[in-house]
N, C-alpha and C positions, 0 to 999 in steps of 0.2 A: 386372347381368343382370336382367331382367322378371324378375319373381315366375311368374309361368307357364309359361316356360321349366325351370324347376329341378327338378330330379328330387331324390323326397325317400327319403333313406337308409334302409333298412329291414333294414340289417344292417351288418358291421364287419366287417376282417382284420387282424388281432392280428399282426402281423408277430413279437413275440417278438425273441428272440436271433438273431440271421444270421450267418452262419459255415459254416464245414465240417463235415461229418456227424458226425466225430467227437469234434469240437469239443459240439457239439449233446448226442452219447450222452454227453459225459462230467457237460455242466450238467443233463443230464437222470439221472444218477446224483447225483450231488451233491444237486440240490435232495429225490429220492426219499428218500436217505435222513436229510436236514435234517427234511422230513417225518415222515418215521416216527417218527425220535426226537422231536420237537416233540411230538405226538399220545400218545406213551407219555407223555415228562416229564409233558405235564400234565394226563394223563388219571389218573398216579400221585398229582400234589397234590390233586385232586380226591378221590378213591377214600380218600387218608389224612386228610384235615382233612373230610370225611364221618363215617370212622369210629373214629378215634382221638379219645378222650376229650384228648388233651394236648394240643391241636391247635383242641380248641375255643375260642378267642380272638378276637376280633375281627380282629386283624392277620390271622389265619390263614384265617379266613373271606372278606374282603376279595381276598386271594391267592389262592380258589381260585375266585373270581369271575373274577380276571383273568387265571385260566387257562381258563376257557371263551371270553373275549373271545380269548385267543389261539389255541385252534381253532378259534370261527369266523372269526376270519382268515386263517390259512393255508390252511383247508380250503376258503372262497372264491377264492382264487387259485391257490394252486398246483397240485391237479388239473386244470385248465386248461391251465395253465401247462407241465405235461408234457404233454399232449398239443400242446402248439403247438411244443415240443419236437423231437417225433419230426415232424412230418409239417410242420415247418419255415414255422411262420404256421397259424392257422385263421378261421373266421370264425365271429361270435358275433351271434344277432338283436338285437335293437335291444332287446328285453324285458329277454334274460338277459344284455347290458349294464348297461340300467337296474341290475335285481337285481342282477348283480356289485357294482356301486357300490354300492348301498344296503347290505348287508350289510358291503361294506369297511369305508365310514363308520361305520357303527353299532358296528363293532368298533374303532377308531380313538376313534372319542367316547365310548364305555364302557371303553375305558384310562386317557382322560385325565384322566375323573370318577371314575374308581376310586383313580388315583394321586393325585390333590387328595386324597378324604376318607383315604387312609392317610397321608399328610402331617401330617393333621390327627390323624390318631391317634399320630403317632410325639409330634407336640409335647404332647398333652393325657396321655402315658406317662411323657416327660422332666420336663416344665415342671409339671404336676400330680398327680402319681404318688398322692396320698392320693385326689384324684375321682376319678379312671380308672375305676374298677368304677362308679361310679356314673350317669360322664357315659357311655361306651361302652357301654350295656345292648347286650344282643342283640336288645329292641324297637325301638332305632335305628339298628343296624344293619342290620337286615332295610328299614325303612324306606328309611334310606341307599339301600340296593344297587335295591330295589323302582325308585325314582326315579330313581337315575341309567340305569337299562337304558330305563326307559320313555323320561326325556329322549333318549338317543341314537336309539333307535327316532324318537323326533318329528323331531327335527332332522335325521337321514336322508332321513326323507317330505319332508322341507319339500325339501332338496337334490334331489330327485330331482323334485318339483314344478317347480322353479326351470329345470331342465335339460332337463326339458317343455318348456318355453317358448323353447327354440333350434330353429333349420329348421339339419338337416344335409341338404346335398344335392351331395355327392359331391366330391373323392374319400372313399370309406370306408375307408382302408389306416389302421388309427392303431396308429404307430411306438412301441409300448409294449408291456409284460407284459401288461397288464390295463385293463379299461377305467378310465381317472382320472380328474378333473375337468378338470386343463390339457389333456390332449391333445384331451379333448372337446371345450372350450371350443376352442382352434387348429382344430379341423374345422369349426365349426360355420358358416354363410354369414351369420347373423343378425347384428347388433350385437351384442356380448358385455358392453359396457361395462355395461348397466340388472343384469343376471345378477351380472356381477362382485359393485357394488356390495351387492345385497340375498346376497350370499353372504359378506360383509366383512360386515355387519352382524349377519348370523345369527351368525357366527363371535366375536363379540365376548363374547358369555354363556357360550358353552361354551369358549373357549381363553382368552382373555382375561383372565376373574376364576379360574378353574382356576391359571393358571400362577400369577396375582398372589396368591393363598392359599399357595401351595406355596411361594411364596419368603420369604415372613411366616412363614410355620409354620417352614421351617429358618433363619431369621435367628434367629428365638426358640430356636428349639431350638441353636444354634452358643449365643449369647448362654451360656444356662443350663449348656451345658456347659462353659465357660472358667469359669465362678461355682465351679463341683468342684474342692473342696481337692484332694483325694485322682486320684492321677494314676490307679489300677487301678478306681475307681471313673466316673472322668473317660472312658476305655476301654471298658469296659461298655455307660458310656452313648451312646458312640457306636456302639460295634457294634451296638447293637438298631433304628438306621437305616441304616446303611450297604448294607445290600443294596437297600432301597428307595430310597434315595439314588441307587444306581451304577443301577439300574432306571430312572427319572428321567431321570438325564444320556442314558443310549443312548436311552430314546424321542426325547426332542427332538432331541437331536444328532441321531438319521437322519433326525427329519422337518423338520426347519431346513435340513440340507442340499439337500435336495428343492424343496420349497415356499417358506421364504424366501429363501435366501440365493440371487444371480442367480445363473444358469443359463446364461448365452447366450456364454459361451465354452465350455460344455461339449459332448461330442456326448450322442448319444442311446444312444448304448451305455452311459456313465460314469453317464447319470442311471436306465437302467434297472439300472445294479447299486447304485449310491445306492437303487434302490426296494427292492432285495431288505435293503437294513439292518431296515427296517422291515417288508415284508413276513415273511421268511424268521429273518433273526438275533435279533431280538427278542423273536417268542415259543420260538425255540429255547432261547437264553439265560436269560430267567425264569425256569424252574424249575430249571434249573441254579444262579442266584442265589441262590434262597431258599432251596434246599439243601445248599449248601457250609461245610461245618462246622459246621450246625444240629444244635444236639442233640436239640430235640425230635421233626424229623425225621429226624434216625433212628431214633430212639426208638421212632416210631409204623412205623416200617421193619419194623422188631424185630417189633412186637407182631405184624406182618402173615404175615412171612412165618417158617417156623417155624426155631427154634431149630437141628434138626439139620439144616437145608437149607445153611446160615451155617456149620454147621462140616463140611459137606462142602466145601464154596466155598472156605472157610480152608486144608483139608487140602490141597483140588486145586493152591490159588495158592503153598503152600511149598513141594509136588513140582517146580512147575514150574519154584520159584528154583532 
């Protein structure tokens, strides 16, 4: 088609879930209150690894990074998301596209460098337990965290630069929750392939050496603990990864299922709830993770909320046995 002839897209319609209304009200309960509790969870690790002294660790710091990167990711999509809900599709300008994207990524790419450098802390806790205090200060932690929000910050801009560089010019219907990269790229009229490429490129520094660190850090870290005489000891040393471990496998796994692994016998409903693993159950999960059976959090629990609140709560739940 002439280049002159094309009209050029200056908005979107989020088509969302399709189905029956009540089909609709129930995913729109569902996700509201995936939501809320997402928001509390970890707006509580936040508020405890703030202000509990036992809590100030590195690890714990680290976690309560990656619970801001999980409100800004849920809080970028899924208020949207109900709304496209109830009124069954909406449409989204082309800006607060862009910006939808760009804050997805930068949340997306501040997980993936947050879960590398605590990889990196679980094997320099195992494997060198006498430096720990000395390599893990809190002046390179603060550093650490500083860098990686600003890398994902950069490498968002640059994706959204990139994504500039497509002529959308109709149709604007895109069959998804939110606005993504695939579906953008499938709308877009332009060649895709020069895009593709410089976005496979970009991706190599931030997925690439992230994943290939994380899997050296828990090779090492397996290694050193099969070296543990002591089987209660051996146990220990594993439980003080395993939450970040089980964190790890769910991120990839929902975003492998998405983005690598093909797709083209799937429909688009299978790959819009494939999105919600990692939009929705992810950061739901996380602070659920880091706090099951943690003693220091509940510890810093304790200290929060008061003494006779807990043995009211105690007294209510053995009435009701």
């Amino acid at each position: 088609m002439p280049e002159n002839n094309l009209t050029e897209v200056k908005e979107f319609f989020l088509l969302g879930f399709q189905g029956s209304e009540n089909a609709r009200k129930f995913m729109f309960f569902l996700l509201l209150v995936a939501y809320s509790v997402t928001i509390c969870g970890n707006l509580l690790i936040i508020i405890l690894v703030s202000t509990s002294k036992i809590l100030h660790t590195p690890m714990y710091f680290f976690i309560s990074q990656l619970s801001i990167g999980d409100i800004l990711l849920i809080t970028d999509i899924v208020p949207n998301l109900l709304h496209i809900l109830l009124s069954n599709g909406g449409t989204i300008s082309f800006i607060s596209c862009m910006a939808q994207f760009y804050f997805f990524n930068t949340a997306e790419a501040s997980e993936c460098l947050l879960l590398t450098v605590m990889s990196f802390d679980r094997y320099v806790a195992i494997c060198n337990p006498l430096r720990y205090v000395s390599i893990m200060t809190g002046t390179l932690c603060g550093k650490l965290v500083i860098t990686f929000w600003l890398l994902s910050f950069y490498v968002s801009f640059m994706y959204i630069i990139i994504l500039s560089g497509l002529k959308f010019c109709g149709p604007n219907i895109i069959d998804h929750l939110f606005c993504d990269l695939v579906p953008l790229e499938d709308m877009a009229c332009s060649d895709t392939f020069p895009i593709k490429l410089q976005i496979y490129l970009l991706s190599i520094p931030f997925v690439g050496i992230p994943n290939l660190i994380i899997v050296i850090s828990y090779a090492n870290i397996a290694r050193a603990v099969l070296q543990i005489q002591s089987n209660v000891s051996r146990q220990k040393a594993f439980s003080t990864c395993s939450s970040h471990l089980t964190v790890v496998s769910i991120f990839y796994m929902s975003l492998s299922s998405v983005y690598i692994l093909p797709n083209s016998g799937q429909t688009s409903e299978i790959n819009k709830i494939l999105s919600l693993l990692y939009i929705v159950l992810t950061p739901l999960i996380n602070p659920i993770i880091y706090s099951f059976r943690n003693r220091d959090i509940k510890k810093a629990v304790q200290e929060i909320i008061p003494k006779s609140l807990i043995l009211r709560l105690e007294n209510r739940i053995k009435m009701e046995k």
